[in-house]
DOKOL-501164 format. One line per 2 residues: number of its first residue (from 1); their letters; for each residue x, y, z of C-alpha. Coordinates in nm, 3 decimals. Each point is the difference from the previous one (the first is absolute). Example, Ala and Ser with C-alpha at 12.3 -4.5 7.8 and 13.67 -1.06 7.14 Angstrom:
<sites>
1> as> 1.230/-0.450/0.780 ~ 0.137/0.344/-0.066 .
</sites>
This chain:
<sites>
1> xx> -21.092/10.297/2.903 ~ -0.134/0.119/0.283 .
3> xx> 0.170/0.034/0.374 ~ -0.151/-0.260/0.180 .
5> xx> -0.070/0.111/0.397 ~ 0.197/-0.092/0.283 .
7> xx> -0.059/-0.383/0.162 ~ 0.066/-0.122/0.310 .
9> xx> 0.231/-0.310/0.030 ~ -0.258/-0.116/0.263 .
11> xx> -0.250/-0.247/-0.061 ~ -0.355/0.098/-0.058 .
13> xx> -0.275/-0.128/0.200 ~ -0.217/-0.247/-0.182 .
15> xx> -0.393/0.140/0.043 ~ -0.168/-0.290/0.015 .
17> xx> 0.085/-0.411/0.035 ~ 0.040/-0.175/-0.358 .
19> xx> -0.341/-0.142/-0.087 ~ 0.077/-0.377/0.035 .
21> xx> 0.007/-0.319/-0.246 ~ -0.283/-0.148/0.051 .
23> xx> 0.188/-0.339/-0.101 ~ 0.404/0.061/0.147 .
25> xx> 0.088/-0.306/-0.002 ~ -0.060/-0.063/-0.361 .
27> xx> 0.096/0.329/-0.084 ~ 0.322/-0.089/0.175 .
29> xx> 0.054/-0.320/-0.188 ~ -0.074/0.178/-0.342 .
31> xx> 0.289/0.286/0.093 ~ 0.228/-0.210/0.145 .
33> xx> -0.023/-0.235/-0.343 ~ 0.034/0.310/-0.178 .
35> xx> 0.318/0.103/0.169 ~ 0.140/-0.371/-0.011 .
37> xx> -0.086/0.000/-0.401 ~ 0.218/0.338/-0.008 .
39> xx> 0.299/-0.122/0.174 ~ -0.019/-0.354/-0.155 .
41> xx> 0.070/0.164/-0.299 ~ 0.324/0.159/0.094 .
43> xx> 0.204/-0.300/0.068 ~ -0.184/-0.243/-0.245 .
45> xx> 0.280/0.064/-0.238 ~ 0.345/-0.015/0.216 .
47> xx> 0.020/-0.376/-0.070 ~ -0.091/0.020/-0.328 .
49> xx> 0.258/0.231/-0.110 ~ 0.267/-0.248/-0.114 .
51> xx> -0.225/-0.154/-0.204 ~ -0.127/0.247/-0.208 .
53> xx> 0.359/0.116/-0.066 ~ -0.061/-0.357/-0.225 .
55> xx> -0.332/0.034/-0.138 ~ 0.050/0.353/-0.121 .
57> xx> 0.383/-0.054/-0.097 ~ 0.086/0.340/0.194 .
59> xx> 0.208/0.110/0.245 ~ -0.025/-0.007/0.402 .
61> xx> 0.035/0.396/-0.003 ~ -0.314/-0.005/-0.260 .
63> xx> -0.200/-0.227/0.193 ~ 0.047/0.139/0.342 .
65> xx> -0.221/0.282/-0.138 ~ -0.278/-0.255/0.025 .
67> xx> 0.025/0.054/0.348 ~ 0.120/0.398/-0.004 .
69> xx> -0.300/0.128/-0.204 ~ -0.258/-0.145/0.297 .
71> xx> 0.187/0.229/0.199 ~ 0.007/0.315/-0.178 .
73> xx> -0.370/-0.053/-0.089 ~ -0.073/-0.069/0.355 .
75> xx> 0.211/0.316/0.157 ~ -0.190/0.240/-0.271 .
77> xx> -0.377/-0.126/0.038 ~ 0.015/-0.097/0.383 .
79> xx> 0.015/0.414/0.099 ~ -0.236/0.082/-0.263 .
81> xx> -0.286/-0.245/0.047 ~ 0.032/0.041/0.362 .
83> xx> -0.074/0.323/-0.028 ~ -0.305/-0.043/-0.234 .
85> xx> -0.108/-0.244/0.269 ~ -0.037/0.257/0.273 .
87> xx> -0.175/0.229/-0.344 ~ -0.235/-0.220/-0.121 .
89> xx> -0.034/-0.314/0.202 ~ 0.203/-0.320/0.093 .
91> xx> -0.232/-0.272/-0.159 ~ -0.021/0.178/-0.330 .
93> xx> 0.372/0.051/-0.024 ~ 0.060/-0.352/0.130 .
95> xx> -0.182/-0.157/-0.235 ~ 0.179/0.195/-0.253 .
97> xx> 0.338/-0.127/0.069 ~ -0.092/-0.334/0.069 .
99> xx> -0.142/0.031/-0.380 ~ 0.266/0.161/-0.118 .
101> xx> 0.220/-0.275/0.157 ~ -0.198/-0.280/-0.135 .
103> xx> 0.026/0.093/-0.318 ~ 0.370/0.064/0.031 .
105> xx> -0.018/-0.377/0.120 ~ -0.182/-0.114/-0.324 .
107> xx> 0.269/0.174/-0.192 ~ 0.294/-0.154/0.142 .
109> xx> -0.156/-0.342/-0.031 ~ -0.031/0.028/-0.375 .
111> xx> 0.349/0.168/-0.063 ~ 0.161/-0.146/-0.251 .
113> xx> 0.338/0.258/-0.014 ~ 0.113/0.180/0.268 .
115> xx> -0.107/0.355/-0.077 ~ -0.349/-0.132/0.039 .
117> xx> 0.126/-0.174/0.308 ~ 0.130/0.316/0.203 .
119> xx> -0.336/0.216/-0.153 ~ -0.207/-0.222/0.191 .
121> xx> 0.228/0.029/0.333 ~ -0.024/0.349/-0.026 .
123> xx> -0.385/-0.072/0.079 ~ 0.046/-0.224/0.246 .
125> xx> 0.240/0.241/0.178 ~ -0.273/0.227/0.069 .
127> xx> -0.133/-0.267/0.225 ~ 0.232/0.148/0.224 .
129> xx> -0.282/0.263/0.121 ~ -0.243/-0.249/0.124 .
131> xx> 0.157/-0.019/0.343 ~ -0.002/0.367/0.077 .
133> xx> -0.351/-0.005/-0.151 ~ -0.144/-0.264/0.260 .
135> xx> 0.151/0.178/0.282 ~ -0.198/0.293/-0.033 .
137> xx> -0.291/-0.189/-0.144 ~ 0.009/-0.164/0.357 .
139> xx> 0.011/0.313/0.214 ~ -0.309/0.126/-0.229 .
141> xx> -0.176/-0.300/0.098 ~ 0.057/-0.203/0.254 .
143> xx> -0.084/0.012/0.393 ~ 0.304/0.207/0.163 .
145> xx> 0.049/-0.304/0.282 ~ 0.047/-0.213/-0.293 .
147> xx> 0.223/0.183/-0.243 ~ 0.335/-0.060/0.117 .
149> xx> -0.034/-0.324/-0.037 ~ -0.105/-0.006/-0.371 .
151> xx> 0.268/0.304/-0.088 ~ 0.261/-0.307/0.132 .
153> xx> -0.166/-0.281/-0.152 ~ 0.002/0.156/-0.342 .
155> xx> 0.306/0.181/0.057 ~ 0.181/-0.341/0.048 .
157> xx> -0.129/-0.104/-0.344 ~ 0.320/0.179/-0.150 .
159> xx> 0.232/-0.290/0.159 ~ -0.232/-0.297/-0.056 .
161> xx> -0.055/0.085/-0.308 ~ 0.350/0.075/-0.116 .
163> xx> 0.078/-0.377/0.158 ~ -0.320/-0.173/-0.131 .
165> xx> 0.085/0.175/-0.399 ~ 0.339/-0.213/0.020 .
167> xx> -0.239/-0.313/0.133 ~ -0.171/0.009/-0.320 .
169> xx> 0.255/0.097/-0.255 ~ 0.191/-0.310/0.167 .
171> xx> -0.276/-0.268/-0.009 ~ -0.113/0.116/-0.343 .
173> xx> 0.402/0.028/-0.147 ~ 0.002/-0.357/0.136 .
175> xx> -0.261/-0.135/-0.217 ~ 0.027/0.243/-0.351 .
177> xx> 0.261/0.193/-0.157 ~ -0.181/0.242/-0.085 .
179> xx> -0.077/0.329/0.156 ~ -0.355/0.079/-0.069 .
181> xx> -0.162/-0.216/0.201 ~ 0.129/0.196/0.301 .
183> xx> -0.151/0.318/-0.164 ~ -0.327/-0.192/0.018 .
185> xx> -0.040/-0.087/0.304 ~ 0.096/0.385/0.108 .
187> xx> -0.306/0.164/-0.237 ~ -0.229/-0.325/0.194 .
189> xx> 0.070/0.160/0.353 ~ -0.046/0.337/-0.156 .
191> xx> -0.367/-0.090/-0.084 ~ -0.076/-0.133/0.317 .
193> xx> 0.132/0.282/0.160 ~ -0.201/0.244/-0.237 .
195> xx> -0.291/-0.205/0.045 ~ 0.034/-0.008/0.384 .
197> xx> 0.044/0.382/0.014 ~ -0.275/0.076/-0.199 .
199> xx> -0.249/-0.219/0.196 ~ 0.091/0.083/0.339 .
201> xx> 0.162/0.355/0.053 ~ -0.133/0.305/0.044 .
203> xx> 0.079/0.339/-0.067 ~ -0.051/0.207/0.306 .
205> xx> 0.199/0.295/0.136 ~ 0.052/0.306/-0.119 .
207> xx> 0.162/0.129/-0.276 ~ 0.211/0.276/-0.062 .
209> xx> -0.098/0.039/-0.365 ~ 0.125/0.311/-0.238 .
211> xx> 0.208/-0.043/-0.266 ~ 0.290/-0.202/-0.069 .
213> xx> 0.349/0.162/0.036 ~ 0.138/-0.107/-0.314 .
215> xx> 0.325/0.239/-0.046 ~ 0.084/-0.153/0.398 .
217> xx> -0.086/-0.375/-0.166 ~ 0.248/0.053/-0.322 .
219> xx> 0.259/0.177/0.157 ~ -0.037/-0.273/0.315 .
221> xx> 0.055/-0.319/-0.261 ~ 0.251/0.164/-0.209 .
223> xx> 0.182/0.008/0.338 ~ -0.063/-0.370/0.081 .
225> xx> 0.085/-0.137/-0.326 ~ 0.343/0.178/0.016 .
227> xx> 0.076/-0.049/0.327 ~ -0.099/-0.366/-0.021 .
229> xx> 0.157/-0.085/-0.317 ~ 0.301/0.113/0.109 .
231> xx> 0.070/-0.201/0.312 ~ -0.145/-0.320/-0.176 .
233> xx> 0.173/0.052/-0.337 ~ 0.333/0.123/0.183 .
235> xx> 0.160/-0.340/-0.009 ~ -0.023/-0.067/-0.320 .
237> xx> 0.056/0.327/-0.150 ~ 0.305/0.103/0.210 .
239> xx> -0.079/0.238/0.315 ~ 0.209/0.279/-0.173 .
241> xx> -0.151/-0.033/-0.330 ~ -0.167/0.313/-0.191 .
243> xx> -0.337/-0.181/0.003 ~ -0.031/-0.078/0.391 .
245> xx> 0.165/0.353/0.120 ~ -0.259/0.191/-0.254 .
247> xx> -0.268/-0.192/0.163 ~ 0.098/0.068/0.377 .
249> xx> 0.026/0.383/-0.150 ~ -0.334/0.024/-0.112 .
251> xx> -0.124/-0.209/0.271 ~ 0.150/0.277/0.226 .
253> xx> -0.134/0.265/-0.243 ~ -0.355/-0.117/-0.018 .
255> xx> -0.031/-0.097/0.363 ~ 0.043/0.413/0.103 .
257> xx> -0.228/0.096/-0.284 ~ -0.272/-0.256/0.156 .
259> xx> 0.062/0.094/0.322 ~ -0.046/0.429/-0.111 .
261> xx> -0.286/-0.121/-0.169 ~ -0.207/-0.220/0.320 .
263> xx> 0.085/0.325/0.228 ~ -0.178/0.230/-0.253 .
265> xx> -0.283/-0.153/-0.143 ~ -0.376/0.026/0.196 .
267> xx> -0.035/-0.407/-0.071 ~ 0.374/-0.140/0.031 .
269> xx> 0.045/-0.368/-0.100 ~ 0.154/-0.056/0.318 .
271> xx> -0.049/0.214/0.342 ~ 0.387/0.042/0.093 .
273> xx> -0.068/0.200/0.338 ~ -0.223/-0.327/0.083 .
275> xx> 0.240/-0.228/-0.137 ~ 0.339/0.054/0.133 .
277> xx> -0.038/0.065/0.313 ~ 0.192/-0.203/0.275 .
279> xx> -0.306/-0.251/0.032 ~ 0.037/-0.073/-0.384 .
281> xx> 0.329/0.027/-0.050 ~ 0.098/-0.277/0.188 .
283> xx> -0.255/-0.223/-0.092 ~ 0.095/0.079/-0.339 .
285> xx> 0.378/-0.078/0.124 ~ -0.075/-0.305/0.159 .
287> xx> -0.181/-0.121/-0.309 ~ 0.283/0.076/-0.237 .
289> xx> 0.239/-0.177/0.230 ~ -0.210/-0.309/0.046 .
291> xx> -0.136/0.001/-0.384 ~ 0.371/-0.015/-0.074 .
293> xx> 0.059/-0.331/0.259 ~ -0.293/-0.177/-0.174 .
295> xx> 0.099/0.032/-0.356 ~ 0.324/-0.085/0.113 .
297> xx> -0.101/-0.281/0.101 ~ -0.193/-0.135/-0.299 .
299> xx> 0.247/0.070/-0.241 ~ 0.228/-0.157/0.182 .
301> xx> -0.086/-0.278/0.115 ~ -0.188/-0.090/-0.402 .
303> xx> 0.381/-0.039/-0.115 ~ 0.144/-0.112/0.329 .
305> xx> -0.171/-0.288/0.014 ~ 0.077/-0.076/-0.354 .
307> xx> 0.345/0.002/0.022 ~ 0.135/-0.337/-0.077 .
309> xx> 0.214/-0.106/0.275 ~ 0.158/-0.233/-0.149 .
311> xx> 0.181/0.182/-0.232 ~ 0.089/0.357/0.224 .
313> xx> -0.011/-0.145/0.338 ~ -0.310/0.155/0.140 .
315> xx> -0.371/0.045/-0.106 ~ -0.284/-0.254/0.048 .
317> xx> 0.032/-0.127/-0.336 ~ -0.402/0.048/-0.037 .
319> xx> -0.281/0.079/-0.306 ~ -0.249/0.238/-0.001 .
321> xx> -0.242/-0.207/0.193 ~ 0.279/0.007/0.224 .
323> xx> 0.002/0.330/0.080 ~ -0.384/0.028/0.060 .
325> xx> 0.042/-0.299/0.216 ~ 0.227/0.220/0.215 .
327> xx> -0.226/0.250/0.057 ~ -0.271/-0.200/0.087 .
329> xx> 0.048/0.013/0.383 ~ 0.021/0.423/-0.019 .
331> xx> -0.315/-0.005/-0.191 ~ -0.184/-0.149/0.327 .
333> xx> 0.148/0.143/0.244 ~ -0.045/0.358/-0.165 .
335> xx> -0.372/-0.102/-0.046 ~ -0.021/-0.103/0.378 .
337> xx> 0.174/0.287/0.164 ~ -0.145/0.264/-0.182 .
339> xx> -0.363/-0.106/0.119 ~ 0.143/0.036/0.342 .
341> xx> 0.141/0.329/-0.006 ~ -0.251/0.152/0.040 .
343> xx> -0.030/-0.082/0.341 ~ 0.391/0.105/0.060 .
345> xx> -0.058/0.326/-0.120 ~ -0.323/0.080/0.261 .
347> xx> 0.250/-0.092/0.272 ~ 0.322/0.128/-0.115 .
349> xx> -0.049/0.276/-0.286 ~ 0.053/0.015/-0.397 .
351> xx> 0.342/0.090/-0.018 ~ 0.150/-0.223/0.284 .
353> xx> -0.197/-0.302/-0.175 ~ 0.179/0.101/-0.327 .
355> xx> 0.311/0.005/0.236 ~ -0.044/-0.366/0.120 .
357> xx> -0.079/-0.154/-0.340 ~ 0.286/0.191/-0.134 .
359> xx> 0.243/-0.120/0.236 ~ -0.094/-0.373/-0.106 .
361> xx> 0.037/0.066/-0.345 ~ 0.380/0.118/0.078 .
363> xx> 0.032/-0.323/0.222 ~ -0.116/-0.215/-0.316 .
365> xx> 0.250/0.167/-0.230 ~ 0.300/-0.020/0.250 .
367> xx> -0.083/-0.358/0.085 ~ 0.033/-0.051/-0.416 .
369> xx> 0.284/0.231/-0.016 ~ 0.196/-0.290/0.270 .
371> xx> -0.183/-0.342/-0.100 ~ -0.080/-0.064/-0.395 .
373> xx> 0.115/-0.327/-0.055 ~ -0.328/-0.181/0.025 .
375> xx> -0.341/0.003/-0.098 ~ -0.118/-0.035/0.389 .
377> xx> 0.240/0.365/0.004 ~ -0.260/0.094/-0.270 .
379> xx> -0.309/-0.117/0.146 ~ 0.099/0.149/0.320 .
381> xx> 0.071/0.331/-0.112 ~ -0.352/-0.004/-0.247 .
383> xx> -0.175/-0.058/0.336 ~ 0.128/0.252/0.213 .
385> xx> 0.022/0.238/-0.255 ~ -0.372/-0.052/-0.077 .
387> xx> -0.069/0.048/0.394 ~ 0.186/0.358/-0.064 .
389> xx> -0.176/0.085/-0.279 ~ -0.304/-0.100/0.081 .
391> xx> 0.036/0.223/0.323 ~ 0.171/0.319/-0.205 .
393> xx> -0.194/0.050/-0.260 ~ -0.342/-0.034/0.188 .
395> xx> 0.120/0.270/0.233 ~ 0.140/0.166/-0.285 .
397> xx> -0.314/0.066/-0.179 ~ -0.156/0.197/0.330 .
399> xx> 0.311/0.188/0.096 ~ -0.037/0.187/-0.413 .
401> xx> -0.392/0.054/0.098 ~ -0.094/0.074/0.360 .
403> xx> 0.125/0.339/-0.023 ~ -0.146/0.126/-0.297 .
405> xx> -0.376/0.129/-0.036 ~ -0.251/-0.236/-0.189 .
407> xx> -0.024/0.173/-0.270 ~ 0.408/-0.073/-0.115 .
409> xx> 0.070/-0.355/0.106 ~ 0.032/-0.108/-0.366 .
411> xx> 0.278/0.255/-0.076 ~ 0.143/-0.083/0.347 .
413> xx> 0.048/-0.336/-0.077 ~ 0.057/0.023/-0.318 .
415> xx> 0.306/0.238/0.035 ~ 0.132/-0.281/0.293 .
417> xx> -0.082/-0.280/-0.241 ~ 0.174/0.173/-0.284 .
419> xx> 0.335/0.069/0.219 ~ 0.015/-0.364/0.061 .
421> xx> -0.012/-0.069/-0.395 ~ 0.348/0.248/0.029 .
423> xx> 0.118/-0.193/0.277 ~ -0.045/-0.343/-0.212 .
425> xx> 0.152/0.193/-0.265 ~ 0.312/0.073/0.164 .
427> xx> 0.035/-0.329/0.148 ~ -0.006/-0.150/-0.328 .
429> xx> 0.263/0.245/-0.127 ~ 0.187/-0.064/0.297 .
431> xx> 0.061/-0.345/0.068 ~ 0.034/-0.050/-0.428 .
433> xx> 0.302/0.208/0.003 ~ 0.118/-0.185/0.314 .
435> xx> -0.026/-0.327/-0.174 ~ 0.143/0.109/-0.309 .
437> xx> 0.288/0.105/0.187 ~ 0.116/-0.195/0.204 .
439> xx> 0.025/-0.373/-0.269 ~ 0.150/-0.312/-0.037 .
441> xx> 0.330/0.015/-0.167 ~ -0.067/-0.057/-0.363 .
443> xx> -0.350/0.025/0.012 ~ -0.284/0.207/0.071 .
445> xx> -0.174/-0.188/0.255 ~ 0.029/0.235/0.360 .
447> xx> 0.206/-0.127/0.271 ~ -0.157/-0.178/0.312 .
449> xx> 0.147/0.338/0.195 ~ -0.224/0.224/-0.250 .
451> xx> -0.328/-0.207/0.152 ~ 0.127/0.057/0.347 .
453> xx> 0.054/0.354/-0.036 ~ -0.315/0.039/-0.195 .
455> xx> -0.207/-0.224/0.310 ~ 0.187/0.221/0.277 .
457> xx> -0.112/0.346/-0.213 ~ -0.314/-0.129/0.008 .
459> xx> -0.039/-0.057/0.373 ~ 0.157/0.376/0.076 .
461> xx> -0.288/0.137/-0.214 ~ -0.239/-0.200/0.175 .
463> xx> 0.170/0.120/0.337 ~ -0.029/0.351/-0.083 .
465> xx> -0.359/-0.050/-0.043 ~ -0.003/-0.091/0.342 .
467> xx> 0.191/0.305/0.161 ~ -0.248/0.242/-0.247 .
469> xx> -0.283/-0.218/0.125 ~ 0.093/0.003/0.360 .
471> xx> 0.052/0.372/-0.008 ~ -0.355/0.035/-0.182 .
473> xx> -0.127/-0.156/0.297 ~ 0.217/0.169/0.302 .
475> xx> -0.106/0.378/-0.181 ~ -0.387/-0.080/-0.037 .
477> xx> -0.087/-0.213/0.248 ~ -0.294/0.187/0.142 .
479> x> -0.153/-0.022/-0.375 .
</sites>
């Protein structure tokens, strides 16, 4: 290895403006499909979960791995094919995970066991890289006037996607009882989104080229899967346990042998002077804390709303097509306010945008967190949340970029799209050890009081988004 030389923590100076698309707006509807495909895929499977406990004859711990693998696959490939975006191009390495997805996709939908079934979520999860891929594909090639606005409409594909997946599973659950046909429709969007790509984007900007830093990339997943693993298996395999402290110990062990690694070598993975300074580190912050709210939130409310009232006194007593019902209202609202953010963040700044939409996201989960007896409760929170959301993550998707040279906005945003992945990670840990405490007598179905304290967690995470937003904002406000 050789001692790579010292770097500044400030930005570089881009030489020249990106060349621009020729066709944006196309080019923005084929990345912001693209990004809606990968975070359709996420959630596609929450209210589906129950049901393959049945066709597979397994149990719930088993399953939920259905929905853990798309997460590990995600956390490992999102760094690493950001990085070979900046390398070697954005189109060629989005059109390699869309692929890549697609096929995953294919594979699900003929699964016959679940082995099979989990293989082919593992290729789905690397969706998960699509979004940081877009962002820089954007600042390669659109017009600078124009690219906050498409970094926040495609940014705010992670929420309406995650919302529209549960549409689907729901109307589809409704109508079959099988799985597959869900899988289906996932590898049809993929195409579209491949073929969209491949017609209308260009690669432009430059490229940093070299050669892949492979010991950084292994040492870098090993860390992920272990780290990752442990807080989502923790539940289930007891917090104490052998297995989930050896994990946390090699996750500790192998995150300071990455980190020796990225300060040595000429061509790190990951540039950690550029990366963690006070810019990034609270974008990265604010996107763990409101990663965590959203997850929250669809786990949640998937079994909330199931929840047969009539028999434990609370829940809506709703199907799967219930659930994607609910969500319907956040999926427009997210889709409206993110096209408008743009506009809020020429007047007011990145991080205080983040601030504002963060602030309504906590006001969404308190208003659950007091008033969840109803589905107009429901549809009320969906909507605001959604307005939140939609704001957040627009604003989110600049505030990981606009201080980083051209030349490392994939890694950029892959590194604050990969911390939210943690932050859904530990919300899922989280609020499952919650409701698994906190029961019925007699049963194990969670108390009313476990969804309240859950709902109320919820809103402080999305609060201290705010206050890491807002101070963003007050500390970089001539940028």
């Amino acid at each position: 290895m050789t001692t790579a030389p010292s770097t500044s923590t400030a930005p570089a100076k881009d030489p020249v403006d990106p060349e621009p698309s020729s066709r944006p707006g196309l080019t923005l509807l084929a990345l912001a499909i693209a990004g809606m495909v990968a975070s359709v895929q996420q959630t596609l499977v929450l209210p589906l979960l129950p049901r393959l406990v049945e066709t597979f004859d397994t149990s719930v711990s088993t399953v939920t791995w259905v929905f853990t693998v798309t997460l590990l696959a995600g956390a490992v490939a999102t760094p690493l094919l950001s990085r070979f975006g900046d390398m070697y191009g954005k189109k060629r390495l989005i059109t390699l995970t869309l692929s890549v997805m697609c096929l995953g996709s294919v594979l699900c939908a003929l699964a016959d066991n679940l082995g099979t079934l989990i293989a082919g979520r593992a290729l789905q999860g690397v969706a998960a890289a699509l979004i940081p891929l877009a962002i820089g594909a954007i600042r390669d090639s659109f017009p600078r006037e124009k690219v906050t606005s498409a970094i926040g409409i495609v940014s705010a594909t992670m929420g309406v996607g995650g919302a529209l997946g549960m549409l689907v599973t729901g109307l589809i659950a409704d109508h079959t009882e099988s799985h597959k046909p869900v899988f289906w429709i996932a590898a049809g969007a993929g195409l579209v989104g491949l073929l969209l790509v491949t017609l209308s984007l260009r690669d432009t900007g430059a490229r940093t080229g070299g050669r892949p830093d492979m010991l950084g990339a292994v040492l870098l997943a090993g860390f992920l899967v272990c780290l990752l693993l442990g807080i989502s298996q923790g539940n289930t395999w007891g917090w104490t346990s052998a297995s989930v402290l050896g994990l946390f110990v090699g996750a500790v062990v192998l995150c300071a042998l990455w980190v020796a690694v990225e300060l040595r070598v000429r061509e790190p993975l990951v540039r950690l002077a550029l990366l963690v300074g006070p810019r990034s580190l609270s974008a990265n912050f604010a996107s763990l804390l409101l990663g965590f709210s959203m997850f929250a939130g669809f786990t949640l409310i998937s079994t909330y709303v199931q929840t047969p009232k009539d028999a434990v006194g609370y829940g809506l007593s709703g199907d799967v097509i219930d659930v994607g019902l609910y969500s319907l209202p956040s999926t427009v609202t997210m889709l409206v306010f993110s096209a408008l953010t743009g506009r809020i963040e020429a007047r007011i700044g990145a991080g205080y945008t983040l601030a504002t939409g963060s602030f309504v996201v906590a006001l969404s989960f308190g208003w659950l967190a007091l008033f969840n007896d109803t589905g107009t409760d429901f549809l009320i929170y969906s909507a605001v949340m959604g307005t939140g959301m939609g704001i957040g993550y627009a604003a989110l998707g600049t505030l990981a970029v606009q201080h980083v040279p051209m030349d490392v906005s994939g890694i950029a945003s892959g590194v604050n799209s990969l911390v939210r992945t943690a932050g859904g990670s530990v919300a899922s840990a989280l609020t499952a050890a919650i409701l698994s405490a906190q029961v019925i007598a007699g049963t194990e179905v969670p108390t009313h009081g476990a969804y309240v304290v859950c709902f109320t967690i919820a809103a402080v995470g999305a609060g201290l988004t705010a206050v890491v937003a807002a101070f963003n904002g007050m500390r970089h406000r001539a940028a």
